[in-house]
One Martini backbone bead per residue (centre of mass of N, CA, C, O) as a GRO file, in nm:
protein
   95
    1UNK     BB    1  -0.617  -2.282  -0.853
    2UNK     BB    2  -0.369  -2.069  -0.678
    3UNK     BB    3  -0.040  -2.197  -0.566
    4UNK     BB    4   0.192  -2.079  -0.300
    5UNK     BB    5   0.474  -2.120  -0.150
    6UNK     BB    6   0.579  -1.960   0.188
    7UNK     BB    7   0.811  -1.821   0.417
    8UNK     BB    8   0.791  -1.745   0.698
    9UNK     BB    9   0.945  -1.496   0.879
   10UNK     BB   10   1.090  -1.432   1.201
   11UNK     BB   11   0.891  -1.158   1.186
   12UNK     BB   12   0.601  -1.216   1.025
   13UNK     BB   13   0.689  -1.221   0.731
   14UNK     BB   14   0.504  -1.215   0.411
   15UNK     BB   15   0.498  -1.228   0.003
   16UNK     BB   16   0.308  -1.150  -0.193
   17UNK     BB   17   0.282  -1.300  -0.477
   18UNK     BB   18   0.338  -1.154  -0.798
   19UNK     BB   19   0.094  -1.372  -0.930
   20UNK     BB   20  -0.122  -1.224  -0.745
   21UNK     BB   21  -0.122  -0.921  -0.750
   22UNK     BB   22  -0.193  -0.929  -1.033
   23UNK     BB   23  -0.479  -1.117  -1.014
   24UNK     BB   24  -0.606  -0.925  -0.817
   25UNK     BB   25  -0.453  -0.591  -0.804
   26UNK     BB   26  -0.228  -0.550  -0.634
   27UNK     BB   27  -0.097  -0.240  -0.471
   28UNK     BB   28   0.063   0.015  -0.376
   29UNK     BB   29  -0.067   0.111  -0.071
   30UNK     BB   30  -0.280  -0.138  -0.021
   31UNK     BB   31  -0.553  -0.206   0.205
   32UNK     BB   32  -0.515  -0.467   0.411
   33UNK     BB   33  -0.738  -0.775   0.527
   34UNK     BB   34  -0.735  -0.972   0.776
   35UNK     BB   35  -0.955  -1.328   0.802
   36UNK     BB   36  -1.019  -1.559   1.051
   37UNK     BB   37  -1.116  -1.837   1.012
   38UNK     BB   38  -1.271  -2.134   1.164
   39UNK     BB   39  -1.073  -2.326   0.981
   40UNK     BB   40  -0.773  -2.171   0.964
   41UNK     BB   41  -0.818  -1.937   0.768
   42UNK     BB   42  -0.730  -1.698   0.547
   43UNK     BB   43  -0.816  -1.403   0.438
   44UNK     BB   44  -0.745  -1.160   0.165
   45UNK     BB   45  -0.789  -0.810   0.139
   46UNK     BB   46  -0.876  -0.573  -0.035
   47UNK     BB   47  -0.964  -0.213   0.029
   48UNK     BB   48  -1.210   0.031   0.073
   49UNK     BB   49  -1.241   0.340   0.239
   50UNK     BB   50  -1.342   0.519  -0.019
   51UNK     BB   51  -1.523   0.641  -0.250
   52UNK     BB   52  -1.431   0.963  -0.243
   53UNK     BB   53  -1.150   1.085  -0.084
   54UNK     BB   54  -1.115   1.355  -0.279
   55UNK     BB   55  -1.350   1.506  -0.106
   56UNK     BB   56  -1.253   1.460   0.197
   57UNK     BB   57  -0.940   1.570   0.159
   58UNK     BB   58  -0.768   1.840   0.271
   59UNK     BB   59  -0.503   2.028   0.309
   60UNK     BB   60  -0.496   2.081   0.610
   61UNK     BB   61  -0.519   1.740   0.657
   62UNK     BB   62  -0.255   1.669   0.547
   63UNK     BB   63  -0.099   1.861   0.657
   64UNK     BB   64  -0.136   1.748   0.991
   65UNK     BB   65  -0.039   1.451   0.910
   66UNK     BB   66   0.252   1.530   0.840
   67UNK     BB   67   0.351   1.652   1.088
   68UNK     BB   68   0.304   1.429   1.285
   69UNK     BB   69   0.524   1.297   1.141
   70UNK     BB   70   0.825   1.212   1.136
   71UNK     BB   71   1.112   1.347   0.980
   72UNK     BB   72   1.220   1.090   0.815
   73UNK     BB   73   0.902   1.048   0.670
   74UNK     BB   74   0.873   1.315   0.563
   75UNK     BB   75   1.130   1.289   0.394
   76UNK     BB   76   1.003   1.002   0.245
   77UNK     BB   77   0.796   1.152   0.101
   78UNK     BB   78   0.875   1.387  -0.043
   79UNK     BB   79   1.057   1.175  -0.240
   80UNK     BB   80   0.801   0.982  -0.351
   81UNK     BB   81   0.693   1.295  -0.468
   82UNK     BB   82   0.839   1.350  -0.635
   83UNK     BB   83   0.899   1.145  -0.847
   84UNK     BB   84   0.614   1.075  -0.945
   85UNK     BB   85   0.612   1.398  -1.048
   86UNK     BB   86   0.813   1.338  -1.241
   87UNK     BB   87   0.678   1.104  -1.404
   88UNK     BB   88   0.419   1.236  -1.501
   89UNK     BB   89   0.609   1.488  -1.667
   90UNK     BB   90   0.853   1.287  -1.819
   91UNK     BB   91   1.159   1.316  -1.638
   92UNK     BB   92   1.085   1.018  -1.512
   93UNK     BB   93   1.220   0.679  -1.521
   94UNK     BB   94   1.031   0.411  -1.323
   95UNK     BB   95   1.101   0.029  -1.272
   0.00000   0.00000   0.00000
């Protein structure tokens, strides 16, 4: 069993650590779900929210989330995947 304690912030918010989230496989941004148990312990868990995301989401339903978001998260988003795709292409690398 593997124990580290991290110090909750100000804000509720604490830092799943790096040697957890390699041990369970947890990636950037994955789906997680808090379950308080009865016992009053917290399960975290990885979620997987459909067996095949890539076939039920199509070009209209993407243009259409990408609309509806503030024009600041539009332009992060672009820039995310510009990188991304850049980095694919293998003209940079992203550490």
């Amino acid at each position: 069993m593997l124990k580290i304690l991290r110090i909750l912030g100000h804000r509720g918010r604490v830092t799943i650590p790096y040697a957890i989230r390699v041990i369970s496989g947890f990636k950037y941004n994955d789906v997680v779900s808090f379950t308080l148990n009865d016992d009053n312990s917290i399960l975290i868990k990885r979620e997987k929210l459909c067996d095949d995301c890539h076939s039920i989401i199509n070009r209209t339903d993407i243009e259409n989330l990408i609309s509806e978001m503030p024009e600041k998260e539009q332009k992060q988003l672009l820039i995310d995947l510009s990188y991304k795709w850049a980095a694919k292409q293998g003209g940079l690398r992203i550490e």
